[in-house]
DSSP file (Angstrom, degrees, kcal/mol; ACC not computed):
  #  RESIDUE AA STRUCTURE BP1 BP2  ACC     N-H-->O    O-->H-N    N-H-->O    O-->H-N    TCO  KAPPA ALPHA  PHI   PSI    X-CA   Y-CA   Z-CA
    1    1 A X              0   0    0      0, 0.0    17,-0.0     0, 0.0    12,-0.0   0.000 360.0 360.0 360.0 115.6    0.0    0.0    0.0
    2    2 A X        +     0   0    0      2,-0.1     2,-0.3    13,-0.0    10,-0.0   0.507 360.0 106.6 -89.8  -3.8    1.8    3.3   -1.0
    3    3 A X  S    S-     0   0    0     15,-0.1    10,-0.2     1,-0.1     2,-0.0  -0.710  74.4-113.7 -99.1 156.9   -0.8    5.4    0.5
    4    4 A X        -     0   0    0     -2,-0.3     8,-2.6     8,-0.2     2,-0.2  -0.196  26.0-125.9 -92.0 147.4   -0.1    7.3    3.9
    5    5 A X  B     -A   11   0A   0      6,-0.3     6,-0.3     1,-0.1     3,-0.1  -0.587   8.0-154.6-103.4 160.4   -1.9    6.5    7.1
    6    6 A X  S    S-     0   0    0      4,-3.7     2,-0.2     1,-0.2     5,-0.1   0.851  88.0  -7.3 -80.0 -47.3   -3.9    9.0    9.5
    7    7 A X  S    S-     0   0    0      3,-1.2    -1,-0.2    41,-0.1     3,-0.2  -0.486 100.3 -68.7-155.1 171.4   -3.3    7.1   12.0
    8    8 A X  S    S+     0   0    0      1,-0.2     3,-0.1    -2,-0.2    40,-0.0   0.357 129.1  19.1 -61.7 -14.0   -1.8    3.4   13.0
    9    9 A X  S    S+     0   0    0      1,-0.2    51,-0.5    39,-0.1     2,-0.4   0.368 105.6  73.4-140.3  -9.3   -4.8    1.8   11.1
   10   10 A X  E     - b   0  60A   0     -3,-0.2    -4,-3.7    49,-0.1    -3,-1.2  -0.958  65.3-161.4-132.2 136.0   -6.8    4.0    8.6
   11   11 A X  E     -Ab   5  61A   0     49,-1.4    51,-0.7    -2,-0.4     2,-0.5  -0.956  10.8-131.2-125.7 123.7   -4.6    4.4    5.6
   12   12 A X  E     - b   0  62A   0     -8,-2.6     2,-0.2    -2,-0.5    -8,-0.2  -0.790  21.9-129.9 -81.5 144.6   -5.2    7.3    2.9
   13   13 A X        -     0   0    0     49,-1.9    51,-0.2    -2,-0.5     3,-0.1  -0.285  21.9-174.0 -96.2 132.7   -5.3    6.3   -0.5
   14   14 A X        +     0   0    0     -2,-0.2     2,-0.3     1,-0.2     3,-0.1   0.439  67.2  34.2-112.8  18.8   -3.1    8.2   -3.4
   15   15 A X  S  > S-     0   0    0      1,-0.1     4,-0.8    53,-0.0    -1,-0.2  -0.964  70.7-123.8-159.8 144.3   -4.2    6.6   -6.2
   16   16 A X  H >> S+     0   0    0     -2,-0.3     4,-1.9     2,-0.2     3,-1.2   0.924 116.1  48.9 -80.0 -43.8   -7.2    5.1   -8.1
   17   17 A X  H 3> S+     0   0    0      1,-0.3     4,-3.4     2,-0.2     5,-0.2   0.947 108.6  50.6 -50.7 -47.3   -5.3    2.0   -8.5
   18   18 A X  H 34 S+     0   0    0      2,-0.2    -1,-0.3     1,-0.2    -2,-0.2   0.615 112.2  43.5 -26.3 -39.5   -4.5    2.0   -5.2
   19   19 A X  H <X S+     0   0    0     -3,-1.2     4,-1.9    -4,-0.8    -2,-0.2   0.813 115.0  58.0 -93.7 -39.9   -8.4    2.6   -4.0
   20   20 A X  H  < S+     0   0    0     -4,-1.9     4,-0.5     1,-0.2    -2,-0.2   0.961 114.2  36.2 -63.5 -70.1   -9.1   -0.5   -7.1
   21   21 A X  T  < S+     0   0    0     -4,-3.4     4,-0.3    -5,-0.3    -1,-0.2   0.494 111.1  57.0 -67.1  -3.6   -6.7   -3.0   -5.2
   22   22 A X  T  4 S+     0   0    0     -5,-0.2     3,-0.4    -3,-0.2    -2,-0.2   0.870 113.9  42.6 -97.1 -62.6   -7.5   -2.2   -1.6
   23   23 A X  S  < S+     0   0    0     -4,-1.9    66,-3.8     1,-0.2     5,-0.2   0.483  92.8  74.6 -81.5   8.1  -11.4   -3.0   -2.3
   24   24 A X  S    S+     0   0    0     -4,-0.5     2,-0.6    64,-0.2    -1,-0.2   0.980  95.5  53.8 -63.3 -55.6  -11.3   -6.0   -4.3
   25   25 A X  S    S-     0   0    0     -3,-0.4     2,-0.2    -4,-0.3    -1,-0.2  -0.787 108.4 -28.9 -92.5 120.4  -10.3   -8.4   -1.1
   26   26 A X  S    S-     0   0    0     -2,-0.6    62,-1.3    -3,-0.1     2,-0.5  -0.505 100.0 -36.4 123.5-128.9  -12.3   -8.7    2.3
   27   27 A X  E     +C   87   0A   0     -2,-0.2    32,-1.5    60,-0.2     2,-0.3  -0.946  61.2 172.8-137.9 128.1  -14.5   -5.8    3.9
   28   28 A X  E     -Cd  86  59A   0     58,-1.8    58,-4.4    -2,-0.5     2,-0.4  -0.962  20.1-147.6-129.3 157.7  -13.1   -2.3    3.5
   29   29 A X  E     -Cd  85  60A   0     30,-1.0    32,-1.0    -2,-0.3     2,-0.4  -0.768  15.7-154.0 -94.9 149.3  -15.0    1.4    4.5
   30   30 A X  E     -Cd  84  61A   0     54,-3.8    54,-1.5    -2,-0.4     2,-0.8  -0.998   3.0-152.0-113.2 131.7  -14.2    3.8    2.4
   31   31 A X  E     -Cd  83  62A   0     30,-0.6    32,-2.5    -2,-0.4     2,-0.6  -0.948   4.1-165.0 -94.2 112.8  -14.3    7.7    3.7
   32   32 A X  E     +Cd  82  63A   0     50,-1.1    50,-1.7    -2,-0.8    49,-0.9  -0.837  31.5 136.0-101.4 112.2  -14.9   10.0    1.3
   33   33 A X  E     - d   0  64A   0     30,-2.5    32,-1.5    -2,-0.6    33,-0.7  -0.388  41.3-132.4-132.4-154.9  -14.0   13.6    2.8
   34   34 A X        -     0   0    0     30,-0.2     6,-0.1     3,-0.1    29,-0.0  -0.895  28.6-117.4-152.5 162.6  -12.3   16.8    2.1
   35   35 A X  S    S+     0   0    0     -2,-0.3     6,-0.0     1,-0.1    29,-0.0   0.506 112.0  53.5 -81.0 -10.2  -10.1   18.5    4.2
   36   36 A X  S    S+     0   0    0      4,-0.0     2,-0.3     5,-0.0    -1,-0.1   0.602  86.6 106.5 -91.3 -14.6  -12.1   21.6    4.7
   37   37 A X     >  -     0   0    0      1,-0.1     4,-0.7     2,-0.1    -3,-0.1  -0.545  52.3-165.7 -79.4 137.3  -15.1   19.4    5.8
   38   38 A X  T  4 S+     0   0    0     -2,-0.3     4,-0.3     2,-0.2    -1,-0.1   0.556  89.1  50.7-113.7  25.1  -15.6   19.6    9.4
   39   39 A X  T  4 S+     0   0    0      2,-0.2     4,-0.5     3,-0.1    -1,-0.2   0.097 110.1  59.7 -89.4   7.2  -17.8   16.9   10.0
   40   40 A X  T  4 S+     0   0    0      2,-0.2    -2,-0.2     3,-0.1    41,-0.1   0.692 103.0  46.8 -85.1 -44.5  -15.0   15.2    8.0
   41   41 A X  S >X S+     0   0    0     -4,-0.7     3,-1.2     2,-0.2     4,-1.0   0.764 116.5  45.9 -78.4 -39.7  -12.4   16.2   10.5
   42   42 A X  H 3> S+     0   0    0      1,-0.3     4,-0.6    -4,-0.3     3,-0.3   0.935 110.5  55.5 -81.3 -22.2  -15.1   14.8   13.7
   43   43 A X  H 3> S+     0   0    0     -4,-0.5     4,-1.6     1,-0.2    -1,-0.3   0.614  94.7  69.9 -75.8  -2.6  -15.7   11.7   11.5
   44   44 A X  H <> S+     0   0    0     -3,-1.2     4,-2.4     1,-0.2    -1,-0.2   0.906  96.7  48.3 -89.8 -53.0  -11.7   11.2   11.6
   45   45 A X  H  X S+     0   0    0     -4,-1.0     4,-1.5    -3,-0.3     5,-0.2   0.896 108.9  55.5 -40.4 -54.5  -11.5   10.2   15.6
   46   46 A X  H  < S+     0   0    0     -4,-0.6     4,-0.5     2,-0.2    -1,-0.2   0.743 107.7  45.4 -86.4 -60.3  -14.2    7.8   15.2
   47   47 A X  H  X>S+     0   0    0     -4,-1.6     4,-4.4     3,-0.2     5,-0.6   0.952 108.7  56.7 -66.7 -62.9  -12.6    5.8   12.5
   48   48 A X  H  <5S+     0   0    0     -4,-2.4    -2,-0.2     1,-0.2     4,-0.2   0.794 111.1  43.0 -19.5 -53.0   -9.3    5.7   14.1
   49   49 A X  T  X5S+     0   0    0     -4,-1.5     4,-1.9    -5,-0.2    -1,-0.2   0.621 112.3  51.1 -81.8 -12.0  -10.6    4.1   17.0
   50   50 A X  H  >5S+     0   0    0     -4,-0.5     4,-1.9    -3,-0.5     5,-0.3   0.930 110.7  51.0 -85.9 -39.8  -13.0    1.6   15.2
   51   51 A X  H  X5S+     0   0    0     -4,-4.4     4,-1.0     2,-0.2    -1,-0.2   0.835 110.2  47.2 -85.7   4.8  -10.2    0.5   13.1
   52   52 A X  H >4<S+     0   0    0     -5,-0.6     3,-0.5    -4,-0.2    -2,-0.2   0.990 114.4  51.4 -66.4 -59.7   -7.7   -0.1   16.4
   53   53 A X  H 3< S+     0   0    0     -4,-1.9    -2,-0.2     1,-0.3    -1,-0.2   0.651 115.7  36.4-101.3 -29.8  -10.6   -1.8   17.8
   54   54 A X  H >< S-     0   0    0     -4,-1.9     3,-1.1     1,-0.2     2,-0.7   0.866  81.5-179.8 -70.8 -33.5  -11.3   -4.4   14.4
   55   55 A X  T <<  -     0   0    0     -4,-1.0     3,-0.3    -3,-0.5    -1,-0.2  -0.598  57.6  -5.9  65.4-113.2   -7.9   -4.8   13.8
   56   56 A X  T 3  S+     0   0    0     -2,-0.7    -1,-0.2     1,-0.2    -2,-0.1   0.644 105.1  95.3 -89.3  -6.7   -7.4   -7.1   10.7
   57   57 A X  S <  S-     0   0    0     -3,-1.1     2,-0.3   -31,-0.1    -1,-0.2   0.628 102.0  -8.5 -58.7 -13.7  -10.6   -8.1   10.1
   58   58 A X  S    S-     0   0    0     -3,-0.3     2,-0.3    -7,-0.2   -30,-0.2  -0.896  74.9-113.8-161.0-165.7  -11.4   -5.4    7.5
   59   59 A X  E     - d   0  28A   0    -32,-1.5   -30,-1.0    -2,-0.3     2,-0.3  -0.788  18.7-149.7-142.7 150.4   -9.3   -2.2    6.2
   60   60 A X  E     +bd  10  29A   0    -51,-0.5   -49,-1.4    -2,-0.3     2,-0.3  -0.987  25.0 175.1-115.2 116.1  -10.5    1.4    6.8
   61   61 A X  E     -bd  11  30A   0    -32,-1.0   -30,-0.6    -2,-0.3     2,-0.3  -0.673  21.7-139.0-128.2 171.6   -9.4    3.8    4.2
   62   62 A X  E     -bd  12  31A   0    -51,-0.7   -49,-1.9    -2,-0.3     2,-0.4  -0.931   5.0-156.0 165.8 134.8   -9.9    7.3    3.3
   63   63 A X  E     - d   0  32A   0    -32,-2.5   -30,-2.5    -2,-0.3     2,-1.1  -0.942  23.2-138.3-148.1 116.2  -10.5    9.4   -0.3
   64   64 A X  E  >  - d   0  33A   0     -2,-0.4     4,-1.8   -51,-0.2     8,-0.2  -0.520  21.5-158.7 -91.5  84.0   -9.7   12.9   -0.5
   65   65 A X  T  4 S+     0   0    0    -32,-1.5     4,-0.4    -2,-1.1    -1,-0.2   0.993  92.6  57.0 -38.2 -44.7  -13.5   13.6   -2.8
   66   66 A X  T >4 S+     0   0    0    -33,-0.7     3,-0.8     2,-0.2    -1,-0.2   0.995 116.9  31.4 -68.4 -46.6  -11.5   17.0   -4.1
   67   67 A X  T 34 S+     0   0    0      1,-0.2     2,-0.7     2,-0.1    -1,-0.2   0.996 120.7  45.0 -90.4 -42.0   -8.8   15.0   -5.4
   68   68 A X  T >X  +     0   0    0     -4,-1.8     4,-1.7     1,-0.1     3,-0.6  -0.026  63.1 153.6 -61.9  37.2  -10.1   12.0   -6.4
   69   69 A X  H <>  +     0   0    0     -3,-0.8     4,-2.4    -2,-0.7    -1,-0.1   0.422  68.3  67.9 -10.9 -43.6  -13.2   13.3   -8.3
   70   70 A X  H 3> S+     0   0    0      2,-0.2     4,-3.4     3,-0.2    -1,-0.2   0.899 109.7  38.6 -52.5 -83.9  -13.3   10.2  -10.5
   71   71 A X  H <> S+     0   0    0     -3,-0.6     4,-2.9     1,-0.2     5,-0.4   0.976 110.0  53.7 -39.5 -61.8  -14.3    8.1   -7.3
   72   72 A X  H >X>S+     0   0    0     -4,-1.7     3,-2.0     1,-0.2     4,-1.7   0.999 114.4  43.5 -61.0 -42.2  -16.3   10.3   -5.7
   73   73 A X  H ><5S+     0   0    0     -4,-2.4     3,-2.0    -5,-0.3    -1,-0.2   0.990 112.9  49.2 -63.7 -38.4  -18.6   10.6   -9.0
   74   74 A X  H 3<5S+     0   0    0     -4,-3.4    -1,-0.3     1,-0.2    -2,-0.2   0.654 113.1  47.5 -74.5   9.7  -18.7    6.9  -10.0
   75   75 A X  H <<5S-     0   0    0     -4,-2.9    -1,-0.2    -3,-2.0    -2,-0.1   0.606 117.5-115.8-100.3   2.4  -19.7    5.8   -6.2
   76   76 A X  T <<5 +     0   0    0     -3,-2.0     2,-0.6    -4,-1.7    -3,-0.1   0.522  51.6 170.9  92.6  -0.6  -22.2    8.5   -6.4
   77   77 A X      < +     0   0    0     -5,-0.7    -1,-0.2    -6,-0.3     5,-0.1  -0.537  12.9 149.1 -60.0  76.1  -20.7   10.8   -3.5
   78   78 A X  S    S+     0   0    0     -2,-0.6     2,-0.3    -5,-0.1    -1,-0.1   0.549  70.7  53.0-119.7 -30.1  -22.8   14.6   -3.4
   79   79 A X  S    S-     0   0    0     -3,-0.1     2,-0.3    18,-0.0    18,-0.1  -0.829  87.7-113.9-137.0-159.8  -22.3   14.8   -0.1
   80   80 A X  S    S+     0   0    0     -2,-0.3   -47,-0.2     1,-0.2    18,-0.1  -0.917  92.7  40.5-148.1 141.1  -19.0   14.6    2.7
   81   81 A X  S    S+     0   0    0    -49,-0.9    16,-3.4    -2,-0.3     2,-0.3   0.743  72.0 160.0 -48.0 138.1  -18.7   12.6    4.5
   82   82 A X  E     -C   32   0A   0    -50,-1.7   -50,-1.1    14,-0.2     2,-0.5  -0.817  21.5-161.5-144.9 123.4  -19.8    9.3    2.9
   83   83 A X  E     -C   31   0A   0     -2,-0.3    12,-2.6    14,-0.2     2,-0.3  -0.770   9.8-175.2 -99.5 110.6  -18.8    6.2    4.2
   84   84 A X  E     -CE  30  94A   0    -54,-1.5   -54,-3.8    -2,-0.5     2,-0.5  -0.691  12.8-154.3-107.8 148.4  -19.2    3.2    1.3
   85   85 A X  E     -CE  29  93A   0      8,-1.7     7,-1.9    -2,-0.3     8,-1.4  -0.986  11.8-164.2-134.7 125.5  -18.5   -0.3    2.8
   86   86 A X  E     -CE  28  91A   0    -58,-4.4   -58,-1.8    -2,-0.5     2,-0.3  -0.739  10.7-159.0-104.4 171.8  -17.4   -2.5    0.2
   87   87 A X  E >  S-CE  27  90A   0      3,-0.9     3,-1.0    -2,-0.3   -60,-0.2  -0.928  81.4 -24.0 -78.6 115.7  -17.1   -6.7    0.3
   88   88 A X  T 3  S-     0   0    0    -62,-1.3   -63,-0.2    -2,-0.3   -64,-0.2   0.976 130.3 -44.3  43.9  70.0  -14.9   -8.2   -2.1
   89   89 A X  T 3  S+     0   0    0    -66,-3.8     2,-0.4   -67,-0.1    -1,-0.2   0.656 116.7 108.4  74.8  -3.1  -15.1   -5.3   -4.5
   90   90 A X  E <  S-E   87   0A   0     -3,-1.0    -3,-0.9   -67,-0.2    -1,-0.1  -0.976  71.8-123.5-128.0 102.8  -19.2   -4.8   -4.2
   91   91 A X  E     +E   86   0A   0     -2,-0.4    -5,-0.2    -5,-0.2     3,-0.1  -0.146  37.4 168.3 -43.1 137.7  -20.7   -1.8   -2.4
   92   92 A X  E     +     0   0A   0     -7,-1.9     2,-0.3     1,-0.4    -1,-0.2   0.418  60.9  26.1-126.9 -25.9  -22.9   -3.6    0.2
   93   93 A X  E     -E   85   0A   0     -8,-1.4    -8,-1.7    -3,-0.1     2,-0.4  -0.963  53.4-160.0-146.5 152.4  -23.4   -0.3    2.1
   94   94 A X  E     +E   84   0A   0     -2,-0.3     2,-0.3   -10,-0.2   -10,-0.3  -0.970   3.9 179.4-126.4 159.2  -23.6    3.5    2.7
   95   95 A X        -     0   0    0    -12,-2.6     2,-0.5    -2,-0.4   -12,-0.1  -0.825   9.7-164.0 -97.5 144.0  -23.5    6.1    4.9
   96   96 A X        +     0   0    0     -2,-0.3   -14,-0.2   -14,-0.2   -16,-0.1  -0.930  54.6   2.9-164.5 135.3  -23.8    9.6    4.5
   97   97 A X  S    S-     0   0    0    -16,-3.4   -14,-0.2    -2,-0.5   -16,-0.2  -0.142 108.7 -21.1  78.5-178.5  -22.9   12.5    6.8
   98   98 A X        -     0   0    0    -18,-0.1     2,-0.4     1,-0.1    -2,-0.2   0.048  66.0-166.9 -56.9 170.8  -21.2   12.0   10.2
   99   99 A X        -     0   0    0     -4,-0.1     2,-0.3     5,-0.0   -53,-0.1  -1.000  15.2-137.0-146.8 150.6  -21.4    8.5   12.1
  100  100 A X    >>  -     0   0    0     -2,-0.4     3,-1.6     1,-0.1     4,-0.6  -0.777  28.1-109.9-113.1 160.2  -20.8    7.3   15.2
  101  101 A X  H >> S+     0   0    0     -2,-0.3     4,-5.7     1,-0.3     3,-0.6   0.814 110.0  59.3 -54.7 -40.2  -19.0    4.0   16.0
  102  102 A X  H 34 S+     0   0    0      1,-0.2    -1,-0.3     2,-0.1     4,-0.3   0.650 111.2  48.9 -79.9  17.1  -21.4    1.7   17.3
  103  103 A X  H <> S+     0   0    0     -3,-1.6     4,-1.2     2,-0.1    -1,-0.2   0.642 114.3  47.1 -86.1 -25.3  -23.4    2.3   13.7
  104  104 A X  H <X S+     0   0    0     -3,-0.6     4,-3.5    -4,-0.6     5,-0.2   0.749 110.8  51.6 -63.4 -58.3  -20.2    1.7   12.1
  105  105 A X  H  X S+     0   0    0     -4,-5.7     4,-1.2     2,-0.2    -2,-0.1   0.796 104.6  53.7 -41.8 -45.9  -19.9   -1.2   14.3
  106  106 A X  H  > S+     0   0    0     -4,-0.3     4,-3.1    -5,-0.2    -2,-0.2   0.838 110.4  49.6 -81.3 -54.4  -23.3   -2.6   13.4
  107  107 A X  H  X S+     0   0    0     -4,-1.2     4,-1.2     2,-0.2    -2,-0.2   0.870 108.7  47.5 -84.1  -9.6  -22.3   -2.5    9.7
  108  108 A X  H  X S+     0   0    0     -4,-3.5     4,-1.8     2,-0.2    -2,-0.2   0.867 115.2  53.6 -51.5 -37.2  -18.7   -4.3   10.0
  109  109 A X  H  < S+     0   0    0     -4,-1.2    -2,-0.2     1,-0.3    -3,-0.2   0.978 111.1  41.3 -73.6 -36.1  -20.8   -6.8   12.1
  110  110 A X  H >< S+     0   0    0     -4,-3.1     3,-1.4     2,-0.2    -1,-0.3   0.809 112.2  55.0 -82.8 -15.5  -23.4   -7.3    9.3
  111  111 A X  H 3< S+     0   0    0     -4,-1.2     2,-3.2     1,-0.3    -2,-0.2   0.946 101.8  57.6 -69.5 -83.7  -20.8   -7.4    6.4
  112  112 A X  T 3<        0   0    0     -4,-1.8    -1,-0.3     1,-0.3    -2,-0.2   0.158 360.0 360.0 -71.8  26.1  -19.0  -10.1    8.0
  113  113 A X    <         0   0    0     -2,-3.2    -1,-0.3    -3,-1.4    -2,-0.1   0.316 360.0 360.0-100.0 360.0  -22.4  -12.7    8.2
């Protein structure tokens, strides 16, 4: 993974190839945010600690909407934050606007039945 981490567990992405290979395998979130957003900035804590607290069972990632445009239009992404949860490569859910962990929680737990 070449892209740079937030934090010890939630890794931002620098590439669409990068964002392509990260969501093929397992269960990944994606955060799609801006830096200016600041429910973008409270949603940042939240994830940190939910991905200490999964560990390896799925990947947390992060997508800069303003630079990666490309993404944000083909997942559909109008507003920041939106949290897409993929499995193997197939959106199975979204979120949109802030979220708090044990909702977060609730979808890791239902992706992985």
């Amino acid at each position: 993974m070449k892209g740079y981490f937030m934090s010890e567990n939630v890794l931002v992405i620098e590439s669409e190839t990068e964002f392509n290979t990260i969501i093929q395998s397992g269960i990944v979130l994606v955060d799609f945010f801006a830096t200016w957003c600041g429910p973008c900035r409270m949603q940042g804590p939240i994830l940190d600690a939910l991905a200490a607290e999964i560990g390896n069972t799925a990947k947390i990632i992060k997508v800069d909407a303003d630079q990666f445009q490309s993404l944000a239009v083909k997942y559909d992404v109008s507003s920041i934050p939106t949290l897409i949860l993929f499995k193997n490569g197939q959106v199975i859910n979204r979120l949109v606007g802030l979220q708090q962990a044990a909702t977060l929680k609730t979808a890791f737990e239902n992706a992985a039945t």
